[in-house]
C-alpha positions as CSV (number, residue, x, y, z in Angstrom):
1,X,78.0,42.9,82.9
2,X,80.7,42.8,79.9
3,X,84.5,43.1,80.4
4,X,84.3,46.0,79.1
5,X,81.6,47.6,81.1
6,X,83.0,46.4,84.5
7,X,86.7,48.2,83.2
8,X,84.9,51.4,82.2
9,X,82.6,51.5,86.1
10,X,85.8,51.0,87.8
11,X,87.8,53.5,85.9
12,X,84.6,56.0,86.2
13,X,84.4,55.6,90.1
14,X,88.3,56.1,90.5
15,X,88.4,59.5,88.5
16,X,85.3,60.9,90.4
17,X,86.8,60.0,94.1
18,X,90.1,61.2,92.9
19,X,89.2,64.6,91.3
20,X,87.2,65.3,94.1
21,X,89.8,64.8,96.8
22,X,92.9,66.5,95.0
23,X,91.5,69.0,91.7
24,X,88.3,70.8,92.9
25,X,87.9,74.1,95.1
26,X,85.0,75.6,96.8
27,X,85.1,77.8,94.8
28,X,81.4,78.9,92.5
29,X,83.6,78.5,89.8
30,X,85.0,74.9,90.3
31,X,88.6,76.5,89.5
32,X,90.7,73.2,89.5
33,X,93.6,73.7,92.0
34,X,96.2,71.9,90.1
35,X,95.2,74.9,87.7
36,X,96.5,77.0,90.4
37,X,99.8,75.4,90.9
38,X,100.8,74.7,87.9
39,X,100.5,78.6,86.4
40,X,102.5,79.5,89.9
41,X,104.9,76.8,89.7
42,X,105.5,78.6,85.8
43,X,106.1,82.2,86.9
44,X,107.9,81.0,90.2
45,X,110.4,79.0,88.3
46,X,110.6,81.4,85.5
47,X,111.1,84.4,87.5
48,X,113.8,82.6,90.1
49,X,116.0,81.6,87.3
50,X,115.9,84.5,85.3
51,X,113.6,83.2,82.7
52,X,116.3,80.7,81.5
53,X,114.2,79.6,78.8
54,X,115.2,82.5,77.0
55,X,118.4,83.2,78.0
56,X,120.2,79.8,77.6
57,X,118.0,78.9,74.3
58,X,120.4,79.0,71.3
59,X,122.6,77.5,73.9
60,X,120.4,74.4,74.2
61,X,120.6,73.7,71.0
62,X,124.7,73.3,70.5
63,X,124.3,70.8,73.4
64,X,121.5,69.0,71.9
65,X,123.8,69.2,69.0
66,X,126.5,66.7,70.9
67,X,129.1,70.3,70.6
68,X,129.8,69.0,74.0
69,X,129.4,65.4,74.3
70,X,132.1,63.5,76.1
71,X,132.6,59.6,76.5
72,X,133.5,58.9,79.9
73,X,130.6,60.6,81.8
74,X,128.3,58.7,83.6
75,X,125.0,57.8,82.0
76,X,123.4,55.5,79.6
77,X,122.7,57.6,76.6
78,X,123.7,60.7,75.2
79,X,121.9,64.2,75.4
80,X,120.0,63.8,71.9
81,X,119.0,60.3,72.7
82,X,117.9,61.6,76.1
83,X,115.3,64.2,74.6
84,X,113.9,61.9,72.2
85,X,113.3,59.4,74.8
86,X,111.4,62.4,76.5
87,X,109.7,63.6,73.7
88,X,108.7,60.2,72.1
89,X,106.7,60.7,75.3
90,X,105.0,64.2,74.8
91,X,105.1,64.3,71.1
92,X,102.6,61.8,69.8
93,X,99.1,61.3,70.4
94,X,98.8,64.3,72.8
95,X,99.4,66.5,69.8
96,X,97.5,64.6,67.1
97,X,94.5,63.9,69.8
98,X,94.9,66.0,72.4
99,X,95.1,69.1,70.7
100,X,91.9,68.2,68.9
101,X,90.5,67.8,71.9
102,X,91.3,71.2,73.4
103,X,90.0,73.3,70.6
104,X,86.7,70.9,70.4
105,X,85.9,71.5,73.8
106,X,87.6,74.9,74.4
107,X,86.8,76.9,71.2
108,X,90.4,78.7,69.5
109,X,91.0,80.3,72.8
110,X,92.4,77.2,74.3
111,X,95.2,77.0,71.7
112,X,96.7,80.8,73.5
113,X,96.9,79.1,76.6
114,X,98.7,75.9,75.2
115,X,101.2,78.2,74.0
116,X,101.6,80.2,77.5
117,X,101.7,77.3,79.7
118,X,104.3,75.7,77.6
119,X,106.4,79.1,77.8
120,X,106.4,78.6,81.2
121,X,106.9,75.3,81.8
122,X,110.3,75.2,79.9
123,X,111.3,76.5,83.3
124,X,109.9,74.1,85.4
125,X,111.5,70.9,82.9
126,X,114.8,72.5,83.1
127,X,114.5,72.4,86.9
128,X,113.0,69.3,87.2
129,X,115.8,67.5,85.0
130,X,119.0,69.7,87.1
131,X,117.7,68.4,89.9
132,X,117.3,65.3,88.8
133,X,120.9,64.9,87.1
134,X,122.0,66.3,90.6
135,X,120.9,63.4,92.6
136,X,120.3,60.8,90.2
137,X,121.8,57.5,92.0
138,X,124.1,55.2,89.3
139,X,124.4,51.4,90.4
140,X,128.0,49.6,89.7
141,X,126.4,48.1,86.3
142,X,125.8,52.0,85.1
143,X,122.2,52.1,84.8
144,X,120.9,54.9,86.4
145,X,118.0,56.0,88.9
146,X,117.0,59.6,88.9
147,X,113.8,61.7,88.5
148,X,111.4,63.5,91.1
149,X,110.9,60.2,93.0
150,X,114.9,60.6,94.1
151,X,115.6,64.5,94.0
152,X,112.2,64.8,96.1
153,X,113.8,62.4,98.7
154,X,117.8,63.1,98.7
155,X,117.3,67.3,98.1
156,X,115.5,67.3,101.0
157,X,117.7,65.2,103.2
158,X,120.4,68.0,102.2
159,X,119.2,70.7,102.0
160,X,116.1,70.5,103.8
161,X,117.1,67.8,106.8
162,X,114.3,69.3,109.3
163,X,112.1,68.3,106.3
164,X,113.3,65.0,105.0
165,X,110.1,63.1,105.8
166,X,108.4,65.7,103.8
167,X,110.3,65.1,101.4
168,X,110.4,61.3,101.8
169,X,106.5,61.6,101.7
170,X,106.6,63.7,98.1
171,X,108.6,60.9,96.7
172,X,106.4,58.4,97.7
173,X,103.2,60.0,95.8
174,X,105.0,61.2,93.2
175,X,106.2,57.4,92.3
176,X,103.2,56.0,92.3
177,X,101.2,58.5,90.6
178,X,104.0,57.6,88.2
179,X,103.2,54.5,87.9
180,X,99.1,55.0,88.2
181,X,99.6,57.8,85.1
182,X,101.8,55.3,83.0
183,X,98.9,52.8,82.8
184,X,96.4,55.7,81.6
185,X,98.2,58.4,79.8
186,X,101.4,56.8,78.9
187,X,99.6,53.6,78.0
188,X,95.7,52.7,77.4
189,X,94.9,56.1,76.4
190,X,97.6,55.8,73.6
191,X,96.1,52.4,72.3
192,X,92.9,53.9,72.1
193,X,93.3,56.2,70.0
194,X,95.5,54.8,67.7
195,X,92.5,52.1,67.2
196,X,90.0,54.5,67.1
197,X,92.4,56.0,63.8
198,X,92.6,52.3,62.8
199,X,88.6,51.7,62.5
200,X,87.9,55.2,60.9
201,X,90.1,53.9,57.7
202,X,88.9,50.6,58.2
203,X,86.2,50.1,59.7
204,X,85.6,46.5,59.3
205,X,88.1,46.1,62.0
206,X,85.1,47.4,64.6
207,X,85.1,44.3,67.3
208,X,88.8,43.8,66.8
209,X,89.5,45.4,69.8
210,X,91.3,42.3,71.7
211,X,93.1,41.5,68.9
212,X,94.4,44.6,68.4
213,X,95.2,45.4,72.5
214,X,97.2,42.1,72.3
215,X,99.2,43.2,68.9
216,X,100.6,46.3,70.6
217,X,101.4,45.3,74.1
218,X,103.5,42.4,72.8
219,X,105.3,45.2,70.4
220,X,105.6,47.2,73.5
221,X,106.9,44.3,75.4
222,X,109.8,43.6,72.9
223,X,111.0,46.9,73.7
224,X,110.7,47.5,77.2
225,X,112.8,44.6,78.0
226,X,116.1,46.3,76.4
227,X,116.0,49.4,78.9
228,X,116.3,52.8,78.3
229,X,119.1,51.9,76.0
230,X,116.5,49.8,73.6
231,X,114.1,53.1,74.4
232,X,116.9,55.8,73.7
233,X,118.0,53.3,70.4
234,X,114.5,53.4,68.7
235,X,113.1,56.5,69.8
236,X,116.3,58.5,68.2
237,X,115.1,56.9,65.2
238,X,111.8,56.8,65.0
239,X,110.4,60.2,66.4
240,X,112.4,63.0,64.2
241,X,111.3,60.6,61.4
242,X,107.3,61.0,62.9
243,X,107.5,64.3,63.9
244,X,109.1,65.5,59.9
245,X,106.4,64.0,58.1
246,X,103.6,65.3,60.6
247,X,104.9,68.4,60.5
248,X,105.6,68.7,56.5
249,X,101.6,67.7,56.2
250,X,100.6,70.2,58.8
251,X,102.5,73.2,56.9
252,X,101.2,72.1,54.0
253,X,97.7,72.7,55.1
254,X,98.4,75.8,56.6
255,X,100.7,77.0,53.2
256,X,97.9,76.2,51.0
257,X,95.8,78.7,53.0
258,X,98.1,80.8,54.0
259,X,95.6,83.5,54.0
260,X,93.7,82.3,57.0
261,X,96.9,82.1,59.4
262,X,96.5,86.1,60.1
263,X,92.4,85.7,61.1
264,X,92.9,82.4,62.9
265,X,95.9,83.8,65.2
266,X,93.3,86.9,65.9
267,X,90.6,84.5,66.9
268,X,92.9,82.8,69.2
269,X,94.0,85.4,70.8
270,X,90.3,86.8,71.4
271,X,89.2,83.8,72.1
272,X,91.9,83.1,74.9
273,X,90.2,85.8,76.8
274,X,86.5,86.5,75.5
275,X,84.9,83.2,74.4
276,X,81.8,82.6,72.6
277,X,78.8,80.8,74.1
278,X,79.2,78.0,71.8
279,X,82.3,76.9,74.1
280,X,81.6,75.2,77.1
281,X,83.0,76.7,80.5
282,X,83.3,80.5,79.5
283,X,86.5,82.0,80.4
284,X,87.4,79.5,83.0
285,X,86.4,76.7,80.4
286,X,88.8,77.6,77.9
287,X,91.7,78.4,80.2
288,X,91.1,74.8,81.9
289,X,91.3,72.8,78.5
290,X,94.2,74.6,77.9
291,X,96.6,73.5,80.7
292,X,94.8,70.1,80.6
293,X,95.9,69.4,77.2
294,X,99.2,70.8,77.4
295,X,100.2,69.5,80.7
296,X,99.2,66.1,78.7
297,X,100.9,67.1,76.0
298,X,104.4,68.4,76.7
299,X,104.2,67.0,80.6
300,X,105.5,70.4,81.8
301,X,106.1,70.4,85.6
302,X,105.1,66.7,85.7
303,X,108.4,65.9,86.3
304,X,107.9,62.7,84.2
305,X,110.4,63.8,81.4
306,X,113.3,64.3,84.1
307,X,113.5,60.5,84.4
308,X,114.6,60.0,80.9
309,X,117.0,63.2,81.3
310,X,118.5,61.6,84.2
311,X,120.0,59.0,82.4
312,X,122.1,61.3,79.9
313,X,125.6,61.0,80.1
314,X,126.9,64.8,81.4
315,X,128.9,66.0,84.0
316,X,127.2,68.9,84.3
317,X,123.6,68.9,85.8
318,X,122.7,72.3,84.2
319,X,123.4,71.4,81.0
320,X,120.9,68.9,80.4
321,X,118.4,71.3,81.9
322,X,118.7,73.2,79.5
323,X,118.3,70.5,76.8
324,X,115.1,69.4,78.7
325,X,113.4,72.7,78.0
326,X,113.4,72.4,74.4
327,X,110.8,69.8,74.8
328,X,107.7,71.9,75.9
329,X,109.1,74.0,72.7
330,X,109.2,71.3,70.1
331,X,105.9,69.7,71.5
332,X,103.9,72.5,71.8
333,X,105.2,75.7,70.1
334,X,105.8,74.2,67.5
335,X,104.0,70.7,66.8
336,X,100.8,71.2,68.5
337,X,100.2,75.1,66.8
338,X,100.7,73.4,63.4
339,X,98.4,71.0,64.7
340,X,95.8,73.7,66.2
341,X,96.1,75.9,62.7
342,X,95.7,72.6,60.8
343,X,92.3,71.8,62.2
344,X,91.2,75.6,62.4
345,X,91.2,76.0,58.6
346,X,89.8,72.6,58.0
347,X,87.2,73.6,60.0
348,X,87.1,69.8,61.5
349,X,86.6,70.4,65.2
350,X,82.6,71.7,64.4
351,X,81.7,68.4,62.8
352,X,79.0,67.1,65.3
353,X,79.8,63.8,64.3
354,X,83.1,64.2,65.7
355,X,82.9,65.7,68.9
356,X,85.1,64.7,71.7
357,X,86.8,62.3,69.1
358,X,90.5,63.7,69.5
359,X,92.2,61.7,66.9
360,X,89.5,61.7,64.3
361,X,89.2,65.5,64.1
362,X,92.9,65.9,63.5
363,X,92.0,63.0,60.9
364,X,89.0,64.6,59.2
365,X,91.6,67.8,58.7
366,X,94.2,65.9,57.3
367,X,91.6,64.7,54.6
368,X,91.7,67.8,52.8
369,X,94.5,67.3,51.0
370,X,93.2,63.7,49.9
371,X,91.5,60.6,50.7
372,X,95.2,59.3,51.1
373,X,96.2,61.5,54.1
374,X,94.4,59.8,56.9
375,X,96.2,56.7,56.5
376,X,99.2,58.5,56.5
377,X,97.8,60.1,59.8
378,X,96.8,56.8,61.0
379,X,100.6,54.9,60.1
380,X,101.9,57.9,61.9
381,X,99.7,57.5,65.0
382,X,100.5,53.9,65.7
383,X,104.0,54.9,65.5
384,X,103.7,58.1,67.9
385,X,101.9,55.9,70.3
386,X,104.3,52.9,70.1
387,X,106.9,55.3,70.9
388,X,104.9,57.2,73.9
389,X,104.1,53.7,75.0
390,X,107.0,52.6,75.9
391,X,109.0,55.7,77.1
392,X,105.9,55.9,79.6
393,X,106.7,52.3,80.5
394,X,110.3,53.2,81.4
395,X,109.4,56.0,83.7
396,X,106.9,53.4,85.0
397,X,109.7,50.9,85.6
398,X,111.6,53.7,87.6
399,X,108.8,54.4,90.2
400,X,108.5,50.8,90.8
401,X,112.3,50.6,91.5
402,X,112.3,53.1,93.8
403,X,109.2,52.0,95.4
404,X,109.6,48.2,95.7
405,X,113.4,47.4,94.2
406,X,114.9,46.2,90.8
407,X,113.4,42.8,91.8
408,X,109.7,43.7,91.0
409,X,110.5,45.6,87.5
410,X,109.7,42.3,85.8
411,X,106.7,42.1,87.6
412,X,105.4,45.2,86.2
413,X,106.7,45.3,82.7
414,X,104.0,42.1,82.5
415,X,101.4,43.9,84.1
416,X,102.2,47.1,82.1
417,X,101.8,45.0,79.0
418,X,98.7,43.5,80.1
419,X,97.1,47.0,80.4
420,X,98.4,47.8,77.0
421,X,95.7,45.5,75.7
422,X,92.7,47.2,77.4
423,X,93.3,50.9,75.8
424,X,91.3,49.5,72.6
425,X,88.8,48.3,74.5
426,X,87.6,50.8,77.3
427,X,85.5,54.0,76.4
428,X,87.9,57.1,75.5
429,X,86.0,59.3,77.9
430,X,86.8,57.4,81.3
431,X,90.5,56.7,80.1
432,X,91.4,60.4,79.6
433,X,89.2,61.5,82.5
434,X,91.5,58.5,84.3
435,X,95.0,60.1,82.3
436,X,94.3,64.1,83.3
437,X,94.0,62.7,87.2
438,X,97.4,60.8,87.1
439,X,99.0,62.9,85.4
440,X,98.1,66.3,86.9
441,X,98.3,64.5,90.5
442,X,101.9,64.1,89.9
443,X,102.4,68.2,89.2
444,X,101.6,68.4,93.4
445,X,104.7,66.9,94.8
446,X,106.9,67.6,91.9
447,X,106.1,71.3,91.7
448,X,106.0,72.3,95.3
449,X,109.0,70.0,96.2
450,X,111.3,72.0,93.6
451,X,110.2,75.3,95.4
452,X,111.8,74.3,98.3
453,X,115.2,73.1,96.5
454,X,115.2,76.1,93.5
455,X,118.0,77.6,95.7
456,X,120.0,74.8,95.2
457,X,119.3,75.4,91.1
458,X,119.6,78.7,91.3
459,X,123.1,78.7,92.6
460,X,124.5,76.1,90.0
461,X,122.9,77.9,87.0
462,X,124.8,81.3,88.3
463,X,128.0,79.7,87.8
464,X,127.0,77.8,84.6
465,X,125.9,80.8,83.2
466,X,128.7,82.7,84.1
467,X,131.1,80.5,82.8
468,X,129.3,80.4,79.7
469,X,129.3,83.8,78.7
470,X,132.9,84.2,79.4
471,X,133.7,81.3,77.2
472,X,135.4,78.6,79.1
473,X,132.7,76.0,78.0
474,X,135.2,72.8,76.2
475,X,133.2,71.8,73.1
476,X,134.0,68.7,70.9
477,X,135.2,69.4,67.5
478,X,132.6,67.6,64.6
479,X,133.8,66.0,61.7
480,X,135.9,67.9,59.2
481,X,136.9,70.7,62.5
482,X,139.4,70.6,64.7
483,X,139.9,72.3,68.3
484,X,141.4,75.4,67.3
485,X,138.1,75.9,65.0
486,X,136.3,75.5,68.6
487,X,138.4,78.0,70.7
488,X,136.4,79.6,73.9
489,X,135.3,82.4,72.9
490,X,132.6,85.1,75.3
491,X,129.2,84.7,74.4
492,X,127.3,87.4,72.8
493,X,124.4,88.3,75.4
């Protein structure tokens, strides 16, 4: 038996024992129960905090801005750095890929319930990164601690002490499902389809694999060792440079047939709810690929992202809640319907040849504009997924610390590295089957945890939102204005 083959029986006998202790009901069916959760933990959140996704939106943006950036709060990077560092996570290869995939195995429809779950979720991210900012621990060098891992175990303690080994307990599996997912979403899965991009525009680089796997994790390698300061530093750079040109191609596509948009934004919305045969799953089908690929995509009420957020330099937990909630926006309303109305037009996700492909369909639709595009797609991938890479590899290092200590961070940056070089090499199908299990398995602690601390969130977003809209909010005057240009002033509602 090959390397290879031993990897892909190993992965293939984990994801079946694992989905069938944790995902699947008794029910005829086979509705997923992380399904389940996940659209409860949506409308709970949503509905508790007023659907804050709406109301503090435009708000979101002046923070994200830096309109109220001070130096001298604690942190290690600064608000925009902080969302870049959690989309570099979100916005890559699960658009370009996993997108693909939805509407390849979940027809149009899937797209409508991309687009809902990510509504929702911007409530459970800004949640997830309050709480996280709340109880986030800071050692006497500065570097910071925080995510789910902490607020599951030190919100409980206070506010739930009759429950702290609960909580202790959702802390636990939450960090290690951390650490499981960073090795398959946050890591092979990203190598392999970047190299699956590489061989489709050169395929003479077929049975390259190792060399490729070994290329990328010591890129990834170089990185990691800097911290989330190295992370915060590159990804600010090198993801609103990824995500413009992506974006310019995609609206090209859909400019040049601008006549389709109206047709294919019917069919998805038909097709959310009435699906033809030709999609596998029916009703259930389509609604499943949805959430998959957008809780893949955007991480919404993973809690992942809240790790990075954590780290932001703020005095003010709810405010970079409220930054975190653009990401399920920018990932998915955004990037990953341009990608969805990109493919539709082409027509690329009903090539046979490319079924269950991800990357390559998104490729094949890219093409239309010329032979040249692809390898633009493909330069763009590498970069997307050296970015994901190693923002998944911080939030790795994080469950490790709080698991084992500072001391054994080393330990898994080389293991984490190591991995890197397998994603060439396994089969695509057993790594994503392996991602969706890590991933989603971390939405069960995370999401029922913050139920049982959303009063604590509740109550600080009152008074944050109440002190916003009577205009005591300090901002920082930019270059060229000074403070009296800035005066508090009430908020329109």
């Amino acid at each position: 038996m090959t390397i290879q083959a031993t990897f892909n029986h190993f992965f293939e006998t984990i994801n079946g024992r694992v989905a069938s202790v944790l995902f699947w009901s008794d029910h005829p069916l086979k509705l997923p129960i992380i399904l389940l959760v996940m659209v409860f933990g949506g409308l709970f959140f949503t509905i508790s905090y007023g659907f804050v996704n709406v109301r503090l939106f435009k708000h979101a943006w002046n923070v994200v801005r830096g309109k109220y950036d001070k130096e001298g709060h604690e942190g290690e990077i600064t608000h925009f750095q902080a969302l870049t560092s959690a989309l570099s996570a979100t916005v890559g290869l699960g658009n370009i890929a996993g997108v693909a995939l939805a509407i390849s195995l979940g027809g149009p429809g899937a797209v409508f319930w991309l687009w809902v779950v990510a509504f929702f979720g911007m409530s459970m991210k800004f949640s997830s990164s309050t709480l996280a900012q709340l109880y986030r621990r800071v050692s006497p060098d500065g570097s910071v601690l925080g995510g789910p891992m902490v607020y599951l175990e030190d919100g409980f303690k206070k506010q739930k002490p009759k429950l702290k080994k609960v909580g202790k307990g959702f802390a636990v599996t939450f960090a290690f499902f951390t650490i499981a997912a960073s090795l398959g979403g946050g890591n092979m899965f990203q190598g392999n389809q970047a190299f699956e991009l590489l061989v489709s525009q050169f395929p003479a680089l077929k049975g390259w694999e190792w060399v490729a796997g070994v290329i990328l994790a010591l890129a990834v390698g170089a990185v990691l060792l800097g911290g989330i300061k190295r992370v915060g530093e590159v990804t600010s750079k090198l993801v609103p440079a990824m995500c413009g040109f992506y974006c310019l191609t995609c609206l090209f596509i859909i400019m040049t047939h601008y006549s389709m948009v109206p047709g294919l934004f019917q069919s998805i919305f038909v097709q959310a709810f009435n699906p033809d045969a030709i999609w596998a799953g029916g009703f259930i089908g389509v609604l499943t690929q949805g959430i998959r690929r957008a809780s893949f995509s955007n991480e919404a009420g993973l809690g992942s992202a809240s790790i990075a957020h954590a780290a932001a330099k703020t005095d003010r937990p709810v405010r970079e809640g409220v930054v975190a909630m653009l990401g399920p926006f920018i990932d998915t309303h955004l990037v990953c319907t341009m990608t969805s109305l990109s493919i539709l037009i082409t027509g690329a996700h009903l090539d046979p040849k490319l079924a269950g492909k991800g990357a390559a369909i998104t490729a094949a639709a890219f093409s239309s504009l010329g032979s040249a595009m692809p390898m633009a797609l493909t330069i763009a991938a590498l970069i997307f997924a050296y970015s994901t890479m190693i923002s998944w590899g911080f939030y790795g290092e994080k469950g490790v610390e709080y698991l084992f200590g500072k001391s054994y961070v080393s330990l898994y940056r080389v293991f984490y590295v190591c991995v890197a070089v397998l994603g060439p090499v396994l089969s695509l199908k057993h790594i994503i089957d392996f991602s969706d299990l890590m991933l989603l398995s971390m939405a069960f602690p995370n999401i029922i945890g913050m139920m049982f601390l959303a009063s604590k969130t509740r109550t600080l977003l009152a008074e944050y939102y109440a002190e916003y809209m009577e205009g005591k909010m300090e901002l920082v005057p930019e270059e060229g204005e000074v403070a009296a240009d800035l005066e508090p002033r009430p908020q329109e509602i």
